[in-house]
C-alpha positions in Angstrom: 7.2 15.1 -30.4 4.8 12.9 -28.6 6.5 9.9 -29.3 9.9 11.2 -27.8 8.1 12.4 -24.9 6.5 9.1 -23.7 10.2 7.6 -24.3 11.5 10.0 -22.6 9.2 9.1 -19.8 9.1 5.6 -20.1 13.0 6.2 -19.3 12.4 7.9 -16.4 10.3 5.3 -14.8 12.8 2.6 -15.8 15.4 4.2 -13.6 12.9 4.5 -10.7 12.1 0.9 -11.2 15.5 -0.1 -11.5 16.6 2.0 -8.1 13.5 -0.3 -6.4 13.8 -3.4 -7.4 18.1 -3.6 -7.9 19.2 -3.5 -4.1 16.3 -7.0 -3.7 18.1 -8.6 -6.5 21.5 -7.6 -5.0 20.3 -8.6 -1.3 18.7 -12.3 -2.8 22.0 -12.6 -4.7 24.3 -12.2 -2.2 22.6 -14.5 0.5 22.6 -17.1 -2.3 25.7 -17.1 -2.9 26.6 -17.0 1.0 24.6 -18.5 3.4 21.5 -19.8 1.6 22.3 -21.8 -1.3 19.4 -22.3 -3.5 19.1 -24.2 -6.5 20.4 -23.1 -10.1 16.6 -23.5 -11.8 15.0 -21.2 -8.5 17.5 -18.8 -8.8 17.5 -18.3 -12.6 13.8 -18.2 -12.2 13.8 -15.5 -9.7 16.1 -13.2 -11.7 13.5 -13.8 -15.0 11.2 -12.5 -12.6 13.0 -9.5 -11.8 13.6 -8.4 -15.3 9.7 -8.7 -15.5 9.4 -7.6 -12.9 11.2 -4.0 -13.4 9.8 -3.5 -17.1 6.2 -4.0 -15.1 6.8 -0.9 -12.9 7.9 0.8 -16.1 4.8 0.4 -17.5 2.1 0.5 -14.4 4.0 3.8 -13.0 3.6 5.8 -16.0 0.1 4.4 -16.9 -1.3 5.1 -13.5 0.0 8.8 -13.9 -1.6 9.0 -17.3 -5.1 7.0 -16.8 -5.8 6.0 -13.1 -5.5 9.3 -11.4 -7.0 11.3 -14.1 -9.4 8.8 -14.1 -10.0 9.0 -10.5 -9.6 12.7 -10.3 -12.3 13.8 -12.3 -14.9 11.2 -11.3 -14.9 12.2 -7.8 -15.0 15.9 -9.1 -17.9 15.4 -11.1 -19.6 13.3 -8.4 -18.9 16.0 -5.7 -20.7 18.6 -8.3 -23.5 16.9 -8.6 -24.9 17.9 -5.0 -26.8 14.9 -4.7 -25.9 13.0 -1.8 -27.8 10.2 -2.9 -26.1 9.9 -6.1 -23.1 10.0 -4.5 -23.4 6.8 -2.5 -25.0 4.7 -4.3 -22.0 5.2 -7.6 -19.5 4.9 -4.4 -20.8 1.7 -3.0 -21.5 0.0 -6.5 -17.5 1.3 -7.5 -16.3 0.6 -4.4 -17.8 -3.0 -5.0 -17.1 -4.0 -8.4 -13.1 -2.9 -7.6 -12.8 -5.1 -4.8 -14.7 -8.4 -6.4 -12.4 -8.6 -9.2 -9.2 -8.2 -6.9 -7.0 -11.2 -8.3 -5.7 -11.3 -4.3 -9.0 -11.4 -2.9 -9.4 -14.4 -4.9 -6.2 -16.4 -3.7 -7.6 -15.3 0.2 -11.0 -17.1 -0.3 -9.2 -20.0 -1.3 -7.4 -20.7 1.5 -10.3 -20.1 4.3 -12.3 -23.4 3.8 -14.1 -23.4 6.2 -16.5 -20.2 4.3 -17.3 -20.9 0.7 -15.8 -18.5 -1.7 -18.3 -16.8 -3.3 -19.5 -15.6 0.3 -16.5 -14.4 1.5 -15.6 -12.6 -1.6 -18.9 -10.6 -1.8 -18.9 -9.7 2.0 -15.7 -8.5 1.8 -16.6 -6.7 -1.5 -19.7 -5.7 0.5 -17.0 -4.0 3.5 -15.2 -2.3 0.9 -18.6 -0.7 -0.7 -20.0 0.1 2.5 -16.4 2.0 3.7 -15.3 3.9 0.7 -19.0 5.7 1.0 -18.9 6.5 4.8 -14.5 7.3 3.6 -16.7 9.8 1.2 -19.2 11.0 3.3 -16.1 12.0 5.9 -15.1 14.1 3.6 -17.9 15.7 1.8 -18.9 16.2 5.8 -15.1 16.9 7.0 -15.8 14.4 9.8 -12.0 13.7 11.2 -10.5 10.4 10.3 -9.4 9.8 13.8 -12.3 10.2 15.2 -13.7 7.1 13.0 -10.6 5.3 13.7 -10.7 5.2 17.1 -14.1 4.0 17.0 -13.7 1.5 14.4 -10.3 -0.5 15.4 -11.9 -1.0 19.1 -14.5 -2.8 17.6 -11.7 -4.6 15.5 -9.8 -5.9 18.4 -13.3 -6.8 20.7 -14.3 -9.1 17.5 -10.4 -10.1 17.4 -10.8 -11.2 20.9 -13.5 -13.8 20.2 -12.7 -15.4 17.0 -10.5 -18.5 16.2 -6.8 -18.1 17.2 -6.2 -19.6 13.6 -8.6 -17.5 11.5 -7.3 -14.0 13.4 -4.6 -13.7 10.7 -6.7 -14.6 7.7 -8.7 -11.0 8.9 -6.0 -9.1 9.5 -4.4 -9.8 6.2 -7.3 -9.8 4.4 -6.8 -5.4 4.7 -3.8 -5.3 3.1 -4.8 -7.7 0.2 -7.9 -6.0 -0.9 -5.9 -2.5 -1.7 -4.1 -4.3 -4.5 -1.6 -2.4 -6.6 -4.8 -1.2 -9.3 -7.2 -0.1 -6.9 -5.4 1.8 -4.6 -3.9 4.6 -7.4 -7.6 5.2 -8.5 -8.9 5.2 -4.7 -6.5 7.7 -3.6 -7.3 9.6 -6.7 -11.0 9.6 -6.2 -10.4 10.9 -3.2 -8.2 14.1 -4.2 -10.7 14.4 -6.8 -13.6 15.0 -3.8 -11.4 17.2 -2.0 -10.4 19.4 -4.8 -14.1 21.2 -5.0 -13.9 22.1 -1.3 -12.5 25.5 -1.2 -12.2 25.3 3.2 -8.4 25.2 5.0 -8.9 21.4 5.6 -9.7 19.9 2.4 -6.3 19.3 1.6 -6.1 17.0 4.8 -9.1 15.1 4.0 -7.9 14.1 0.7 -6.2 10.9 2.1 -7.8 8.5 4.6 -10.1 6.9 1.6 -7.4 3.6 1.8 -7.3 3.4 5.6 -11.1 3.0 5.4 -11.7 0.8 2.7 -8.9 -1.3 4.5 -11.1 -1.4 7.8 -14.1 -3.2 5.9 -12.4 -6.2 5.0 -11.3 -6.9 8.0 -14.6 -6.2 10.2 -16.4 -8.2 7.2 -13.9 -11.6 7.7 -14.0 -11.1 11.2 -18.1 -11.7 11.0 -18.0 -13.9 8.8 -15.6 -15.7 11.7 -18.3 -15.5 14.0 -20.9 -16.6 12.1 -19.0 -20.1 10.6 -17.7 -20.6 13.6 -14.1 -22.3 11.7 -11.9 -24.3 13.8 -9.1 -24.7 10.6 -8.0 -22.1 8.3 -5.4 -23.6 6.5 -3.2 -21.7 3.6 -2.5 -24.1 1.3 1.4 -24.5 1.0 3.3 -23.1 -2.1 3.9 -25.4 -4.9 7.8 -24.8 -5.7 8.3 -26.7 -9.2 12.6 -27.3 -9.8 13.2 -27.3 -13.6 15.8 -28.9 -15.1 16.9 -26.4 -18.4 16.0 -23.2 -19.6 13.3 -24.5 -21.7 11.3 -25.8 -18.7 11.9 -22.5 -16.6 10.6 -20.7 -19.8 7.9 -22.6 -20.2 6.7 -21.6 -16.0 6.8 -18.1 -17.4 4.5 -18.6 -21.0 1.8 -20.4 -17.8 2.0 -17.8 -16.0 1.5 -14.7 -18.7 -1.8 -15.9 -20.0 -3.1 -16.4 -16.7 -2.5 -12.9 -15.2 -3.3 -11.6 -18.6 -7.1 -13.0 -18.0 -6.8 -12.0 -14.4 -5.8 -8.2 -15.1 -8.2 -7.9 -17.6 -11.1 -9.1 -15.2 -9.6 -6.9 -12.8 -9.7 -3.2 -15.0 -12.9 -4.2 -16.9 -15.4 -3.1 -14.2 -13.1 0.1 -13.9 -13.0 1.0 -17.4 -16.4 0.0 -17.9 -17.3 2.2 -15.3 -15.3 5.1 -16.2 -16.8 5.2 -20.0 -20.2 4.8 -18.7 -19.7 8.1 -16.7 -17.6 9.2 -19.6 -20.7 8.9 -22.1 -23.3 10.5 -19.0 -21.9 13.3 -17.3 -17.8 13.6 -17.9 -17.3 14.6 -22.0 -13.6 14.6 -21.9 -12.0 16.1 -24.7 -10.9 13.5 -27.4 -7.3 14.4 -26.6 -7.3 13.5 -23.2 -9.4 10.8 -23.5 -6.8 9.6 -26.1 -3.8 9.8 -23.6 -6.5 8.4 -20.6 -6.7 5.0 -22.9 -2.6 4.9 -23.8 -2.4 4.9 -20.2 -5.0 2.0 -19.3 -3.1 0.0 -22.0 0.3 0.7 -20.2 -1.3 0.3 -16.6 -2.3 -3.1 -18.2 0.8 -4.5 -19.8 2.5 -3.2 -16.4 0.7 -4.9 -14.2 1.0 -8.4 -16.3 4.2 -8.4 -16.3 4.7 -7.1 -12.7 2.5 -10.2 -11.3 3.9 -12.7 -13.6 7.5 -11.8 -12.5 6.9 -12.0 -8.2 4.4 -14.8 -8.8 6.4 -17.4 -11.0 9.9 -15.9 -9.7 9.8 -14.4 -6.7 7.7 -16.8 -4.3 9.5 -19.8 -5.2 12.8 -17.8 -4.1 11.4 -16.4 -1.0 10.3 -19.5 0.3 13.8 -21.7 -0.4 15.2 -18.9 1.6 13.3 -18.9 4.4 13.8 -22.4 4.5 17.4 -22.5 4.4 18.1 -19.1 6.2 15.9 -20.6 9.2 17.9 -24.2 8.9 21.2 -22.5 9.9 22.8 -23.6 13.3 21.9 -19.7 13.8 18.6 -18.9 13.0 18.0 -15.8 14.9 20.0 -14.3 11.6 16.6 -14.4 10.1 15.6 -11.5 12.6 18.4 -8.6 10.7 18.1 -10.2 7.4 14.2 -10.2 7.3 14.8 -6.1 8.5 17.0 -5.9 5.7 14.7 -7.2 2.9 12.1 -5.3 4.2 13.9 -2.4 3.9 14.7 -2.2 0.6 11.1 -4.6 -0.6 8.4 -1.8 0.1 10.3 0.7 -2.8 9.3 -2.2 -4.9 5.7 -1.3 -4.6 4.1 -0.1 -7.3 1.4 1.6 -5.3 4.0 2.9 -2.6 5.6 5.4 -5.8 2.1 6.5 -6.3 1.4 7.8 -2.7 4.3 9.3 -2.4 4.3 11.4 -5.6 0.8 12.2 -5.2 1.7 13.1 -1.4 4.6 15.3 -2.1 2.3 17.1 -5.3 -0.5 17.7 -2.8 1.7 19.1 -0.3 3.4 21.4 -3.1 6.9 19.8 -1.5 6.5 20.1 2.0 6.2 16.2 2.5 8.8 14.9 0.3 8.9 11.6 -1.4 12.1 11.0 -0.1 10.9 11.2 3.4 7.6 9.4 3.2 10.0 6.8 1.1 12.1 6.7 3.8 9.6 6.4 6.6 7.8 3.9 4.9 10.8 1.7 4.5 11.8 1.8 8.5 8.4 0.9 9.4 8.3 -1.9 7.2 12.0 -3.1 8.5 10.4 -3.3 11.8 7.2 -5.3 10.7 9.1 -8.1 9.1 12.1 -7.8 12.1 8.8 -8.8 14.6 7.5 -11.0 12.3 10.4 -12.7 12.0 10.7 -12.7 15.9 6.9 -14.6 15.8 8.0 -17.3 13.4 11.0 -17.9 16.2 8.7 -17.8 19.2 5.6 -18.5 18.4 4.4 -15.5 19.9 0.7 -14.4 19.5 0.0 -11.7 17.0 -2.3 -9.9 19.5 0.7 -9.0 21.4 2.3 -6.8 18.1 -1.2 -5.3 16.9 -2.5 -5.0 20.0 -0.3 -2.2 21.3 1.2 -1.2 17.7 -2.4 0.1 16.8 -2.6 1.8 20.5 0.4 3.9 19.8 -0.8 4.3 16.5 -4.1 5.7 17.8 -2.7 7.7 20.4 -0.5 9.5 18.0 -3.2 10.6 16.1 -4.2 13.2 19.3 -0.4 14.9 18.7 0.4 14.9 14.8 -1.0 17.2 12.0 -4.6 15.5 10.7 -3.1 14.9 7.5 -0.2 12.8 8.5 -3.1 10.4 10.7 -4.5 10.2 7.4 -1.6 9.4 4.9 0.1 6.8 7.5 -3.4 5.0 7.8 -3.5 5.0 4.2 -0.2 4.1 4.0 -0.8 0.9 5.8 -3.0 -0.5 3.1 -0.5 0.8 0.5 2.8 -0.8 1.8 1.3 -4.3 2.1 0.8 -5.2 -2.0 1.8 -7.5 -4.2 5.5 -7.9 -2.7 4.1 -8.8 0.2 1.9 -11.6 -0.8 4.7 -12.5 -3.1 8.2 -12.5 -1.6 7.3 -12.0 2.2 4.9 -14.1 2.9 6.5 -17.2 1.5 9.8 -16.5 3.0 8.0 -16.8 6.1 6.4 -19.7 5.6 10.0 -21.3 4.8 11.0 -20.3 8.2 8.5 -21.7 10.0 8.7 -24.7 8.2 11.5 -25.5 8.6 11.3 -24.0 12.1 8.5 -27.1 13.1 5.8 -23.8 13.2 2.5 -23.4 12.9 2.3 -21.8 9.4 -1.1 -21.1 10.1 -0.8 -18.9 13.5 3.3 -18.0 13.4 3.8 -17.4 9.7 0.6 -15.7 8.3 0.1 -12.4 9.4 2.9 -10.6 7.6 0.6 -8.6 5.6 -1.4 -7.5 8.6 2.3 -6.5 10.2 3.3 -5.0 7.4 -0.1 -2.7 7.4 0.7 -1.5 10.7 4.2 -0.2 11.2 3.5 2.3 8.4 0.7 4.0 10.4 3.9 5.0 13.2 6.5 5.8 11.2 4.9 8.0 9.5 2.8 10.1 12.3 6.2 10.0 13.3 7.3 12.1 10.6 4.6 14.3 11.0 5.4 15.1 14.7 9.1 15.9 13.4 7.3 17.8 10.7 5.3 19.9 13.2 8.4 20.3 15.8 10.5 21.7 12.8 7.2 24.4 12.0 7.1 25.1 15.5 10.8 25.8 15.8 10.6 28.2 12.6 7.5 30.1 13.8 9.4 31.0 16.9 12.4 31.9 14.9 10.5 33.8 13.0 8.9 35.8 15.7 12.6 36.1 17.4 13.8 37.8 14.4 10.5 39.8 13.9 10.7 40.9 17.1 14.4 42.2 17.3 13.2 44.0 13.9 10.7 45.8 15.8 13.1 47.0 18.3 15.5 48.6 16.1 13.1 50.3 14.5 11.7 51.5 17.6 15.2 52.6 18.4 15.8 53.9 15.5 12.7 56.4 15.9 14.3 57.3 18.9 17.4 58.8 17.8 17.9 62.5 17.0 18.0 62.9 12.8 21.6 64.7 13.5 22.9 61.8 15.0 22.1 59.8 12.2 23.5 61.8 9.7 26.6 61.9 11.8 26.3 58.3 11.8 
C-alpha cells in the first residue's frame, strides 16, 4: 500500500515537472530551429539536460514535501516552545550559518569576485544570513511588521549602492538571490510556519512568510561591506566554458563529469542540515520511528532530485543559453531579444523547484484563498518583465540603479496599501524566483548577448538575478491589492443584501396577519 502510494505520488510530480519544464524545451526548440541555429552536440546536450532535468523535480518536489518541511516545521515549533529567547538565537544564527556556507552557488559567487578572497566572502555572507534569519525570527516571535524592517533596511541598501564600484554593484545584488538556493529555501520557509504555528493571535498567519526576504537582505548588505572595505576596482565573472562534442560518447561523457561532482556538492550541502536536524532529533524532538522513517525516504529523494536537477541546467542548459544569446543578439534585429527574453522568462520561473514549494505551501496556509494558480501566475509576469528590462540593459547599456532604484520604491510603497501578508510572500518571493534557472539558463543567455553585443558583461549582463529578485515583490502585492478590492467589493455586497433583508423583515412586521394570510 505504501509502495503504490509513493508511485502514485512520484506520478503526480512527474506531470507537474513535465507542465514546467516542456513549454522551455518547446520555446529553445523552436528558436533553434528558426532563428538561432545552434550546433547538433549543444543542442542534444541541452535536451539530456532536460530529461534530467524533469526526473530532478520529480524527485526534489516530493522529497521536500516529505522531509524539508516537516523537518522545518517541527524545529521551529519546538524552538518556539522552548521560551528561551536565548536558545532561540543562538540555534538560528548557527542554522542560518551552516545552510548558507555550504550553498554550492555561494561558492561559484566567491569565485568570480577576485578582488576578496573566498573564504572571506563566503563566511561574511554566511555571517548576513545568520545574523538575518534571527532578527527574521525575532520579527515574528515579536510580531514586528516586515515592512517596517524593509523600509529601513533597503535605504541603507541603496546609500551603500551609491558608493561602491559601478562593477562590483551587481556582484551584491545577485548575491541575494544566489544564497536562497533551491534546498535552503523549502526548509527556511518551513521554519518559519513552524514559528508561527504556536502563536494563537489573528496575525500569525501573516508573519509566517518574510523569513526569505530577510535572509536575502544579509547577503547583499554583507557584499556591499565587504565592497567598501576592499575597495575593488574589477569584478570580473569568469566567462562560461562551452565544450562542442563530436558524438554521443563525448556528450555522455560531460554528463558522467558532471554527476559525481554535484553528487559531492549536494551531499556537502544537506550534511549540516541533516546533521543538525538529528542532533535536535536525539535532544529535544523524539519523532516517532514512522515519521522519522518517511522524514529520511524523503531526504534521500530531496537528494537524488537535486543531483540530477543541477547536473541537467549545469552541463545542458548553460551551454544552450549562452549560444543563444549569442546568435539571437547577432541578428540584423536584435531588439528581438527584448519579447523573446519576456517569453522565456515566462514560462522559466515554473521550472523552479523552490517556486512549487511557495506556492503550495502559500495556497495550504491560506486554506485556498491565494491560489497556486495565481501566485504561479503572478510570479511568471513579474519575471517576464525582469528579463524584458534586462534584456533592454544588455542593448543599452543602461545602469542597473535606474531599474532597482525605482522598482524597489514602488515595491516599498505598495507595502503601505496591500494586506501584510502579501508584503511578506512577494518579498519572499523575490529570493524564491531567482534559483538555480536563473544562474543557469538566464544568466548565460545574457552574457551571449552582450557578447556578441561588444558589452560590458561585467556591468550590462550580470544583474539578472538581482532583476529577477525584484519584479516578484510587485506582481505579487499586486495580486494582493486585487485580492483586497475583490474582499472589499464582497463585504459591501454582503451588507447590500443584509440590509434589504432587514427591510423586509421590518416590513414584513408591519403588515396586518390577515393580509398575510390573504396573501
Amino acid at each position: 500500500m505504501g509502495l503504490q502510494l509513493y508511485q502514485k505520488n512520484l506520478l503526480e510530480k512527474l506531470k507537474e515537472s513535465l507542465g514546467a519544464v516542456l513549454p522551455i524545451i518547446g520555446i529553445v526548440l523552436v528558436l533553434c530551429f528558426s532563428i538561432a541555429p545552434i550546433p547538433n552536440s549543444v543542442l542534444m546536450t541541452f535536451v539530456v539536460g532536460a530529461v534530467l532535468l524533469i526526473i530532478g523535480m520529480m524527485f526534489f518536489t516530493l522529497g521536500a514535501e516529505m522531509a524539508m518541511t516537516p523537518m522545518g516545521e517541527r524545529i521551529g515549533t519546538k524552538l518556539t516552545n522552548t521560551r528561551k529567547i536565548s536558545v532561540v538565537i543562538v540555534l538560528c544564527f548557527i542554522l542560518g550559518f551552516i545552510i548558507t556556507i555550504s550553498e554550492p552557488d555561494l561558492q561559484v559567487l566567491a569565485e568570480q569576485v577576485p578582488s576578496i578572497p573566498n573564504y572571506t566572502l563566503i563566511i561574511a555572507v554566511a555571517t548576513g544570513v545568520g545574523i538575518f534569519l534571527v532578527a527574521a525570527v525575532l520579527r515574528m516571535l515579536f510580531g514586528i511588521p516586515l515592512a517596517h524592517m524593509l523600509l529601513v533596511l533597503y535605504p541603507i541598501i541603496f546609500i551603500l549602492a551609491s558608493i561602491v564600484s559601478q562593477d562590483f554593484l551587481t556582484v551584491a545584488f545577485d548575491s541575494g538571490g544566489v544564497t536562497t538556493g533551491p534546498m535552503t529555501v523549502p526548509f527556511i520557509m518551513a521554519l518559519g510556519i513552524g514559528f508561527s504555528a504556536v502563536r494563537s493571535d489573528k496575525h500569525a498567519e501573516n508573519d509566517s512568510f518574510g523569513l526569505v526576504a530577510l535572509c536575502s537582505v544579509g547577503p547583499i548588505l554583507a557584499v556591499l561591506l565587504l565592497g567598501l572595505l576592499y575597495h575593488p576596482e574589477e569584478s570580473g565573472y569568469e566567462q562560461t566554458m562551452i565544450v562542442k562534442t563530436d558524438n554521443s560518447v563525448e556528450m555522455w561523457q560531460l554528463f558522467q563529469e558532471g554527476l559525481p561532482y554535484y553528487m559531492k556538492e549536494m551531499l556537502i550541502s544537506l550534511l549540516p542540515i541533516i546533521l543538525f536536524f538529528f542532533i535536535f532529533q536525539i535532544v529535544s524532538l523524539h519523532l516517532h520511528k514512522k515519521t522519522l522513517v518517511k522524514i529520511i525516504i524523503g531526504i534521500i529523494y530531496t537528494y537524488i532530485g537535486l543531483v540530477l536537477f543541477l547536473t541537467g541546467v549545469n552541463v545542458g542548459f548553460m551551454p544552450a543559453g549562452n549560444y543563444l544569446g549569442q546568435v539571437i543578439a547577432g541578428l540584423s534585429y536584435p531588439w528581438i531579444i527584448v519579447p523573446i527574453g519576456m517569453l522565456i522568462g515566462y514560462f522559466i520561473v515554473k521550472a523552479e523547484p523552490a517556486v512549487y514549494v511557495l506556492t503550495e505551501q502559500v495556497e495550504e496556509l491560506t486554506s485556498g484563498a491565494i491560489s497556486a494558480k495565481a501566485m504561479g501566475m503572478s510570479l511568471s509576469i513579474g519575471v517576464a518583465l525582469s528579463l524584458g528590462l534586462a534584456m533592454v540593459r544588455v542593448l543599452t547599456g543602461i545602469s542597473i540603479l535606474w531599474f532597482l532604484l525605482p522598482g524597489y520604491a514602488v515595491a516599498l510603497g505598495l507595502t503601505f496599501f496591500v494586506p501584510k501578508i502579501f508584503t511578506a510572500i512577494a518579498f519572499d518571493s523575490g529570493g524564491v524566483a531567482s534559483g538555480p534557472m536563473t544562474a543557469t539558463f538566464l544568466l548565460p543567455f545574457s552574457m551571449g548577448a552582450c557578447e556578441a553585443l561588444g558589452g560590458n558583461v561585467v556591468t550590462d549582463a550580470f544583474g539578472v538575478v538581482a532583476m529577477v529578485a525584484m519584479t516578484p515583490l510587485i506582481t505579487i502585492q499586486i495580486l494582493g491589492l486585487i485580492y483586497q478590492i475583490q474582499e472589499q467589493m464582497k463585504e459591501k455586497q454582503a451588507a447590500k443584501d443584509y440590509t434589504s433583508i432587514k427591510v423586509c423583515i421590518e416590513n414584513l412586521d408591519n403588515v396586518d396577519n390577515q393580509e398575510v394570510i390573504e396573501l
